[in-house]
C-alpha positions as CSV (number, residue, x, y, z in Angstrom):
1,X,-137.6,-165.6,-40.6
2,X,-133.6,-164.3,-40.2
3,X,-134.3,-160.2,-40.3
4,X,-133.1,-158.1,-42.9
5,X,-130.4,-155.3,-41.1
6,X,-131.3,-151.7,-41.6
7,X,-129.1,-148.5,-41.6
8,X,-129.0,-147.6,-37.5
9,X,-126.8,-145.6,-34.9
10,X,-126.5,-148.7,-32.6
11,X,-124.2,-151.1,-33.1
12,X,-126.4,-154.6,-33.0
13,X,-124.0,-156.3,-30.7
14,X,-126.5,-159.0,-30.1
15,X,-125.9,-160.2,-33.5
16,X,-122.0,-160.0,-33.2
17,X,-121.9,-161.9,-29.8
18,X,-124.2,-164.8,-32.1
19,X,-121.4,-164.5,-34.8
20,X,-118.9,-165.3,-32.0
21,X,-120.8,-168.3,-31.0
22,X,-121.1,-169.8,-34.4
23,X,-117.5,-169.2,-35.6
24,X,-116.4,-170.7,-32.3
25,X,-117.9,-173.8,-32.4
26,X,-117.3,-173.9,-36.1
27,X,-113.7,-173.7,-34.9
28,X,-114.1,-175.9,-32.0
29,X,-115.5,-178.7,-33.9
30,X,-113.2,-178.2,-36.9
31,X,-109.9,-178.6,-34.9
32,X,-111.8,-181.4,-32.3
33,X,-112.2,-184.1,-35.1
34,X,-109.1,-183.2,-36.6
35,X,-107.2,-184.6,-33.3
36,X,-110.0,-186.9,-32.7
37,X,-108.8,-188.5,-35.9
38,X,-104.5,-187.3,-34.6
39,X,-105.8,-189.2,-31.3
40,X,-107.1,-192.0,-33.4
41,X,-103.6,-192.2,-35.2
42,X,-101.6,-192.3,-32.3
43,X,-103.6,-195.4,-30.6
44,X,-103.2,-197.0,-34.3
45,X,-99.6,-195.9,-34.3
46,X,-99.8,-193.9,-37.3
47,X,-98.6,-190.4,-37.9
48,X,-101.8,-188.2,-39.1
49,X,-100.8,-185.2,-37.9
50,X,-98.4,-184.2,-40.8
51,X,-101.7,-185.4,-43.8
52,X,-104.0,-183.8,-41.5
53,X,-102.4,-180.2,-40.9
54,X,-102.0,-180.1,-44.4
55,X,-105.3,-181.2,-45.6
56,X,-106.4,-178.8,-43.5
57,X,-105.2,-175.8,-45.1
58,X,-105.6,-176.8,-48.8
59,X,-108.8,-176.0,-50.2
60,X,-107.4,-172.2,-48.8
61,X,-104.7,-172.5,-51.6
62,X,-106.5,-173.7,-54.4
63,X,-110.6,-172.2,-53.9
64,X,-110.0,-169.1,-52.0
65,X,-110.8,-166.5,-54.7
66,X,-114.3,-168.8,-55.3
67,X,-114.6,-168.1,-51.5
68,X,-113.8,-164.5,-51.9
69,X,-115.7,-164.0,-54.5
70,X,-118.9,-165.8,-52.9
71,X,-118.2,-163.7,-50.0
72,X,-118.7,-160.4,-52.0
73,X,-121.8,-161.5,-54.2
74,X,-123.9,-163.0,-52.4
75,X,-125.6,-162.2,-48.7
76,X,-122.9,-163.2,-46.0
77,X,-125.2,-164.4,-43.4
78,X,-126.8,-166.8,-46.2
79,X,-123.7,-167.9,-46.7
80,X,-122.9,-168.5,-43.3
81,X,-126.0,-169.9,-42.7
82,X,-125.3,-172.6,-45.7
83,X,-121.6,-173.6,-44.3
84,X,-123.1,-174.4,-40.4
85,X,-125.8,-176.4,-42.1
86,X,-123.2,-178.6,-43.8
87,X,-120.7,-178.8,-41.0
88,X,-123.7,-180.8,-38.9
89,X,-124.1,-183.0,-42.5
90,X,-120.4,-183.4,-42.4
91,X,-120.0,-184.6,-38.6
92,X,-122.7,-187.0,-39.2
93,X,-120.9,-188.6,-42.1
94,X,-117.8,-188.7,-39.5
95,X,-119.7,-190.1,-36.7
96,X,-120.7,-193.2,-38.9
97,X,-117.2,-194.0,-40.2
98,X,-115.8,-193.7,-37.0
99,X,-118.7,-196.1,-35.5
100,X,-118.0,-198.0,-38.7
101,X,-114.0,-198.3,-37.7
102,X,-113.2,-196.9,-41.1
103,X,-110.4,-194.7,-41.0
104,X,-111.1,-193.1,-44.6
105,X,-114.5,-192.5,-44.7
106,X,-114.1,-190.5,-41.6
107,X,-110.6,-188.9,-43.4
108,X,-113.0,-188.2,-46.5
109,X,-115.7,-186.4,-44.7
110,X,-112.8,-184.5,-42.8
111,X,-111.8,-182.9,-46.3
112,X,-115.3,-182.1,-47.0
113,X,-115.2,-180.0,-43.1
114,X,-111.7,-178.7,-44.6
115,X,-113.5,-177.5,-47.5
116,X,-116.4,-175.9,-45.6
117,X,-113.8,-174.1,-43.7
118,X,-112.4,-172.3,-46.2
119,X,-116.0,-171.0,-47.5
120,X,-116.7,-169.9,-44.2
121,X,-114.0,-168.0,-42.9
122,X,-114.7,-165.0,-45.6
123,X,-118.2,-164.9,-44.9
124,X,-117.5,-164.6,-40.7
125,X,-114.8,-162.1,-41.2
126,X,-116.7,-159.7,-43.9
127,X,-119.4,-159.6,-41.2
128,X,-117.6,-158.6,-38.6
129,X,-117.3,-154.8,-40.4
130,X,-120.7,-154.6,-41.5
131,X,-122.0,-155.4,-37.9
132,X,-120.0,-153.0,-35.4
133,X,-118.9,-150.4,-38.1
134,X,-115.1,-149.5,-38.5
135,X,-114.9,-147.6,-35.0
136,X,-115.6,-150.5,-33.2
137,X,-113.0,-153.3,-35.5
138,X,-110.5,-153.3,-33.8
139,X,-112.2,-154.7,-30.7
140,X,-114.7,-156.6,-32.7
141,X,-112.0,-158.3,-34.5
142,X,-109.7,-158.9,-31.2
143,X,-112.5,-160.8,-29.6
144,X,-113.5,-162.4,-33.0
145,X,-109.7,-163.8,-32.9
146,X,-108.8,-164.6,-29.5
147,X,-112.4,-166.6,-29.6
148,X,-111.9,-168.5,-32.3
149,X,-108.2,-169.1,-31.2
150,X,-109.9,-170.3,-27.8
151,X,-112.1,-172.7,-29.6
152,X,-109.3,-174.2,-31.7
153,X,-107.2,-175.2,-28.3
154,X,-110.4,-176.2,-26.5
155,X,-111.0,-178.7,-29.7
156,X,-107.3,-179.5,-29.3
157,X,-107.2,-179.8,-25.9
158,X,-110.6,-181.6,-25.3
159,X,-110.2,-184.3,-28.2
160,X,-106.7,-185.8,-26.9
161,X,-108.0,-185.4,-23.2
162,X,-111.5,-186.7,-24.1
163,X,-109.9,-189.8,-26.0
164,X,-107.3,-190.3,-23.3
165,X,-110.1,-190.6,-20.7
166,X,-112.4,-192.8,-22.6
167,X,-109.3,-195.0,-23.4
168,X,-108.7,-195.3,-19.7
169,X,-112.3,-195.8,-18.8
170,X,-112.9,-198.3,-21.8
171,X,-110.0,-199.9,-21.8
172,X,-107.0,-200.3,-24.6
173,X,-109.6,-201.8,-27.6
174,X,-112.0,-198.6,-27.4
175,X,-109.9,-196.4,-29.7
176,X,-112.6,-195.9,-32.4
177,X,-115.5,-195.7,-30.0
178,X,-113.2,-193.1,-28.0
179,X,-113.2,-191.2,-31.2
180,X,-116.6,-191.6,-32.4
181,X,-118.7,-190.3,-28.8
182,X,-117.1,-187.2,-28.7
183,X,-117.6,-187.0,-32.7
184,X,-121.2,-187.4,-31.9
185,X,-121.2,-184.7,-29.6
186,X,-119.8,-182.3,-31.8
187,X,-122.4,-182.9,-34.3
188,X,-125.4,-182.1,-31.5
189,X,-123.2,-179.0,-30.9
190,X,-123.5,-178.0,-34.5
191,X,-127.5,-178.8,-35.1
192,X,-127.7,-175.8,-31.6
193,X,-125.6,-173.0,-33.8
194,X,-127.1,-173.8,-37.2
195,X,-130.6,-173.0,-35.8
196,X,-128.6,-169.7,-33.6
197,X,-127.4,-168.7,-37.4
198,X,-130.8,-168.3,-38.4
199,X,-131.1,-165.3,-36.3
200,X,-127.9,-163.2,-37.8
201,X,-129.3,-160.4,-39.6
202,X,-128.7,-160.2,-43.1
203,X,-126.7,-157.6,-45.1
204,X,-126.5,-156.7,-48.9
205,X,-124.0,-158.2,-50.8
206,X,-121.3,-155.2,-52.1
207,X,-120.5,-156.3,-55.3
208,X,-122.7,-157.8,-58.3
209,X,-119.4,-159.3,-60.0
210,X,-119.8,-162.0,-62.5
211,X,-119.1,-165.5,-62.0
212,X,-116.0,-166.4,-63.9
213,X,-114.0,-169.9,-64.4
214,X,-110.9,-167.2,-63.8
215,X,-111.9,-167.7,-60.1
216,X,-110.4,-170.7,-59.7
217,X,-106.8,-170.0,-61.1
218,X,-106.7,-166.2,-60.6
219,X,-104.9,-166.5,-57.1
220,X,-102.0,-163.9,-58.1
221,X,-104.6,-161.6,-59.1
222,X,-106.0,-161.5,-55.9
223,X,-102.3,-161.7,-54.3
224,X,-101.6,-158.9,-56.5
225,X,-104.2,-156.6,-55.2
226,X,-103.4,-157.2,-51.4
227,X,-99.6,-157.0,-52.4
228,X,-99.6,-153.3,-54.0
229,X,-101.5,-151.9,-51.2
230,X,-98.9,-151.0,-48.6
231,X,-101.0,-151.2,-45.6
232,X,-102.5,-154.5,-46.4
233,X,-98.9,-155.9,-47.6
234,X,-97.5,-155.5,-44.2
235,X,-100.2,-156.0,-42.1
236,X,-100.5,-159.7,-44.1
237,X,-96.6,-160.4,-44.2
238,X,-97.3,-160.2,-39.8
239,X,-100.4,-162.3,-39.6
240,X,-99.1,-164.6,-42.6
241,X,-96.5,-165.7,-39.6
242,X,-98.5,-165.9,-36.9
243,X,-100.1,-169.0,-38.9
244,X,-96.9,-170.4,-39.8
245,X,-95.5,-170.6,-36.2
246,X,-98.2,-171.8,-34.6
247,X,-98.3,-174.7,-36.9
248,X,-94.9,-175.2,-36.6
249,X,-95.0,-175.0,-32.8
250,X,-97.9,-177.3,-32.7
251,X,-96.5,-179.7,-34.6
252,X,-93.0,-179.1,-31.7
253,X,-95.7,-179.9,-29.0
254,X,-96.7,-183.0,-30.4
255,X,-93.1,-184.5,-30.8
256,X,-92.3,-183.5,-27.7
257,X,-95.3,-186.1,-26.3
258,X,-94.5,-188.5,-28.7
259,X,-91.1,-188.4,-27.8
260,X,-91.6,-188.5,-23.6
261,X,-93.8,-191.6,-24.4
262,X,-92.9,-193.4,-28.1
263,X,-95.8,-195.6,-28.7
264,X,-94.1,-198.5,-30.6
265,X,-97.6,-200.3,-32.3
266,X,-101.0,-200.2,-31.8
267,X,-102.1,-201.8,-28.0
268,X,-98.9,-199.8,-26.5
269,X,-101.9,-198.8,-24.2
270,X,-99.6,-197.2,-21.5
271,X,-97.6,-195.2,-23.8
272,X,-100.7,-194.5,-26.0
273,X,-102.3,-192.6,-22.5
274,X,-98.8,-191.0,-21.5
275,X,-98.6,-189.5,-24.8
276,X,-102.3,-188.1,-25.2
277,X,-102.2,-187.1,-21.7
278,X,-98.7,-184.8,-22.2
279,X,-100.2,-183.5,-25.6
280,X,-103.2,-182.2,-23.6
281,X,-101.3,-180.7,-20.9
282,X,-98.6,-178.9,-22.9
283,X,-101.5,-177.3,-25.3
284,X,-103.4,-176.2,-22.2
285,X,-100.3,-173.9,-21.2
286,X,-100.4,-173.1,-24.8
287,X,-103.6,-172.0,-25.0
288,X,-104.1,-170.2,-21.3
289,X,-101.3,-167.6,-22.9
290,X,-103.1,-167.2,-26.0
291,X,-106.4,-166.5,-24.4
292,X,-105.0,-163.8,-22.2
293,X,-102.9,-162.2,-24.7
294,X,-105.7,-161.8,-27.2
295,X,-107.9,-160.6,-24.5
296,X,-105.5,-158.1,-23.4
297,X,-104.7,-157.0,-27.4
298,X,-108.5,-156.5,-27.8
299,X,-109.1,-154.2,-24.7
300,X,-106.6,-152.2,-25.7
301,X,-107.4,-151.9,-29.0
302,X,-110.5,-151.5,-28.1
303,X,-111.0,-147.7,-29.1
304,X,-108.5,-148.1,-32.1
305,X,-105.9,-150.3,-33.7
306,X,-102.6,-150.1,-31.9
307,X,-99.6,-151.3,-34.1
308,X,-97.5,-151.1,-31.0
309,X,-98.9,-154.2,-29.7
310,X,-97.6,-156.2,-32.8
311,X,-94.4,-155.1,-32.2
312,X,-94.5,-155.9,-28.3
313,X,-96.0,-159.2,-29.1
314,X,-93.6,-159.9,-31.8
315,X,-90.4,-159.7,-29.5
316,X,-92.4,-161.3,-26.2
317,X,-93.3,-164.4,-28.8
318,X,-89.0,-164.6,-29.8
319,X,-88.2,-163.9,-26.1
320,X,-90.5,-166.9,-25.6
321,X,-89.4,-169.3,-28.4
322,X,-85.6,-168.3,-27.3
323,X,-86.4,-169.5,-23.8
324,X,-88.2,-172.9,-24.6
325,X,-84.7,-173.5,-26.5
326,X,-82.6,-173.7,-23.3
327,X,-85.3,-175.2,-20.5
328,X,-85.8,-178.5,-19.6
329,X,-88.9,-180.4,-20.9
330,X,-91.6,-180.5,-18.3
331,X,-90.0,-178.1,-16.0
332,X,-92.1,-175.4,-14.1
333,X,-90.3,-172.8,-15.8
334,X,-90.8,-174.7,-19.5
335,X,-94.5,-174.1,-18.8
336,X,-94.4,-170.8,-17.8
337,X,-92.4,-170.2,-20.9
338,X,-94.5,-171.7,-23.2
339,X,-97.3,-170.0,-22.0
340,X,-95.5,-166.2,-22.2
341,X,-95.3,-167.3,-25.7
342,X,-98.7,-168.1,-26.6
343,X,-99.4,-165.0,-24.6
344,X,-97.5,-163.0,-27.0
345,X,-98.3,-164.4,-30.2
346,X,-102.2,-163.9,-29.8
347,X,-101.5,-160.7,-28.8
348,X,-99.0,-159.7,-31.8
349,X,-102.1,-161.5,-34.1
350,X,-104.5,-158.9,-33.1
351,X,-103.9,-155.5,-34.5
352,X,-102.6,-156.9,-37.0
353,X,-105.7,-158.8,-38.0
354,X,-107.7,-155.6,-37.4
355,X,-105.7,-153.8,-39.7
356,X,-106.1,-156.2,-42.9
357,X,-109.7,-156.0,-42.1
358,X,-110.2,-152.5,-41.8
359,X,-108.3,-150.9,-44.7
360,X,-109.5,-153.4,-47.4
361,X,-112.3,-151.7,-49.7
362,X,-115.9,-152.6,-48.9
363,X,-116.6,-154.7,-52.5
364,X,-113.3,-156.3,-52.1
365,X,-112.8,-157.0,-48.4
366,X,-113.6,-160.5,-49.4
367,X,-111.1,-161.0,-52.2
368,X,-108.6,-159.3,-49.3
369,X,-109.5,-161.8,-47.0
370,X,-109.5,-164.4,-49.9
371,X,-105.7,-163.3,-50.7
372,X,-104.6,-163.1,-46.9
373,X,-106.5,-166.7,-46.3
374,X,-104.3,-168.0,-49.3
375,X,-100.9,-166.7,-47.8
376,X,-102.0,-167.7,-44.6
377,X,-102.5,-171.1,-45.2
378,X,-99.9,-171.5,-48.1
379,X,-97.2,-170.7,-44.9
380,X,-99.5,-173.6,-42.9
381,X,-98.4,-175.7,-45.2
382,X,-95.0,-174.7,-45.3
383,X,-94.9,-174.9,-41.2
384,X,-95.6,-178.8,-41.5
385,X,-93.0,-179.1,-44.4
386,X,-90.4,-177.1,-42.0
387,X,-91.4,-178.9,-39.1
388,X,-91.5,-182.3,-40.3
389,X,-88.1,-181.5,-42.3
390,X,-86.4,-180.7,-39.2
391,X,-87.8,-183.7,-37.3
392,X,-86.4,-185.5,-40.4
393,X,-83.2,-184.2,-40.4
394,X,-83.1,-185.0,-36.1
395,X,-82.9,-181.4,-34.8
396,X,-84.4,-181.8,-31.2
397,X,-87.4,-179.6,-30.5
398,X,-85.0,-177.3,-28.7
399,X,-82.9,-176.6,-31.3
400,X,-86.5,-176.4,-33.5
401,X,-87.5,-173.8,-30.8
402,X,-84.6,-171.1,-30.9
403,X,-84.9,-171.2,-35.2
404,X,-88.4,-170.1,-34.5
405,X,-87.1,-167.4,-32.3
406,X,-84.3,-166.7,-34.9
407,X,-87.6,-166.0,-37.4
408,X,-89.6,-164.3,-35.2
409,X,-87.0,-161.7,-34.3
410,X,-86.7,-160.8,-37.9
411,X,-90.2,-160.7,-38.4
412,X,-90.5,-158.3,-35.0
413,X,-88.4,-156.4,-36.8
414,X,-89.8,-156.0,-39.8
415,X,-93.3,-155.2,-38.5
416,X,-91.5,-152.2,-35.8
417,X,-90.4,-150.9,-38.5
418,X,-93.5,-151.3,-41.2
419,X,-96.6,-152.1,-39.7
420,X,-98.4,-148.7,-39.3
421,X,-101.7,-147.9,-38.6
């Protein structure tokens, strides 16, 4: 039986390093199918990155008050507890279409995942508070970030590397099985954390709010609320961007592979392996940044938020961007410069994460969350429309690269100047 949390001077850490566990392989297996199935595309010679980054972000825009207002109502852990147990029904529906070599049953359990997603991000975040108290958020919070951020490359990373090596061991016909073993995997991964939920203690709910059919159109409500608090506003404008760049630079990474190696149809097995391989690479220099920047944001946040870092992220991430624009793909110093931007990016995500979470009122931390999840993901879905507009319009990634450091000097900008603690 999960046990019931009770009013105590220690913080239970034990059951915060458990909520890291779950959310990350939550994360890990969210963003691993969705390039399993990117992976799958690219060996089929189809484009289902632009679908998939979208689809992904969705249900945010049109449930998140539901998902804010579950949040708030009812026990978090429960709820937690509820969304693992459907991610491991989810990956087994995936498994079989992908063993079944049928592209849209495995697309139509993906937007069942996408939905789960959205109902369990409030739930892990409006935990984080009630476990290690406000004095400790700030590094709670950073390691809650920069963990989940870790998880999303690793998923990244490890699906296009994982396909790529099954494709080469397997030869150039094992695209679906290449996609459906590490599937599989995923959804052992998920039956461990469902039965490491069950020991998360469980808190009250702070708010005994009616259900009302409101909840699923009242998004400017709950835009409103975050909006006319100043605090909130500011500290939601910075992490609001973090969310659009890095979609838009993921989506820079992955024409940069395709373009190095342009698969031309599907059994363009060379070209297929060139490109996965790249994609892999380029997001492991991505992702070794953004793992040391977070963990450096955290530790020193870790006795209070410090806006400051925002700020020095924020110019370090358009520093980075501006440099990408002028080096030469696949250079030593093109690596170095993509990782000093990852580096600065998870670190300019951290206080300001902290921030939202902190300052939002106890009953209505998960509409916050709710209304920053919304902006957040209405801006992901504006990253892939910028993104793929650009590609559209032929801008080379270069050129793509020194607009985003064009936009994230402003924003640097704007958060030295607004973002206080």
């Amino acid at each position: 039986m999960p046990v019931t949390a009770s009013p105590s001077s220690r913080t239970p850490w034990k059951s915060f390093w458990s909520l890291v566990v779950i959310q990350c392989m939550n994360s890990l297996n969210e963003k691993g199918v969705q390039f399993l199935l990117i992976a799958l595309g690219i060996w089929m010679a189809q484009a289902l990155q632009y679908p998939l980054s979208i689809l992904i972000v969705l249900p945010f825009v049109l449930f998140s008050p539901l998902a804010g207002w579950l949040s708030d109502v009812v026990c978090k852990t429960r709820l937690l507890q509820a969304m693992v147990l459907l991610q491991v029904l989810v990956l087994v529906g995936m498994s079989v279409g992908l063993w079944m070599h049928n592209l849209w049953v495995a697309i139509g359990f993906f937007t069942i995942f996408c939905v789960q997603a959205m109902f369990f991000s409030p739930a892990k975040k409006g935990l984080v508070k009630d476990i290690v108290g406000t004095e400790n958020i700030g590094f709670a919070s950073g390691i809650l970030e920069i963990t989940s951020m870790l998880a999303l490359l690793v998923g990244q990373i490890g699906a296009l590397y994982l396909v790529y090596s099954l494709l080469k061991l397997w030869g150039p016909d094992s695209g679906w099985q290449a996609a459906a073993v590490p599937c599989a995997c995923c959804t052992v991964g998920a039956v461990l954390v469902f039965l490491l939920s069950l020991g998360i203690p469980r808190y009250e709910a702070k708010s005994t709010r009616a259900f009302r059919w409101s909840l699923l159109w009242c998004h400017f409500t709950q835009l409103r609320m975050l909006w006319q608090n100043k605090v909130l506003r500011n500290s939601e404008i910075g992490v609001g961007y973090f969310w659009f760049i890095a979609g838009v630079m993921m989506l820079i990474v992955l024409q940069m592979a395709a373009e190095a190696h342009p698969v031309t149809g599907e059994g363009d097995f060379m070209q297929v392996l060139g490109q996965q391989k790249d994609s892999a690479v380029l997001f492991a220099w991505l992702s070794g940044g953004a793992i040391s920047g977070g963990l450096c944001a955290s530790l020193i946040c870790a006795r209070g938020i410090r806006t400051w870092v925002a700020t020095a992220g924020g110019i370090g991430m358009t520093l980075g961007c501006a440099s990408l624009a002028f080096l030469p793909y696949g250079s030593a110093v093109f690596f170095v410069a993509l990782t000093l931007t990852g580096f600065m990016a998870s670190g300019y995500l951290v206080p300001l994460n902290a921030l939202l979470q902190d300052r939002a009122d106890d009953d209505k931390r998960g509409d916050v969350i709710a209304a920053g999840n919304l902006v957040d993901c209405f801006l992901g879905i504006m990253a892939v429309v910028v993104q793929g507009g650009m590609m559209q319009l032929g801008i080379s990634t270069q050129w793509q690269c020194g607009l985003m450091a064009c936009c994230s000097a402003v924003v640097a900008l704007f958060i030295m100047k607004h973002a206080k603690a």
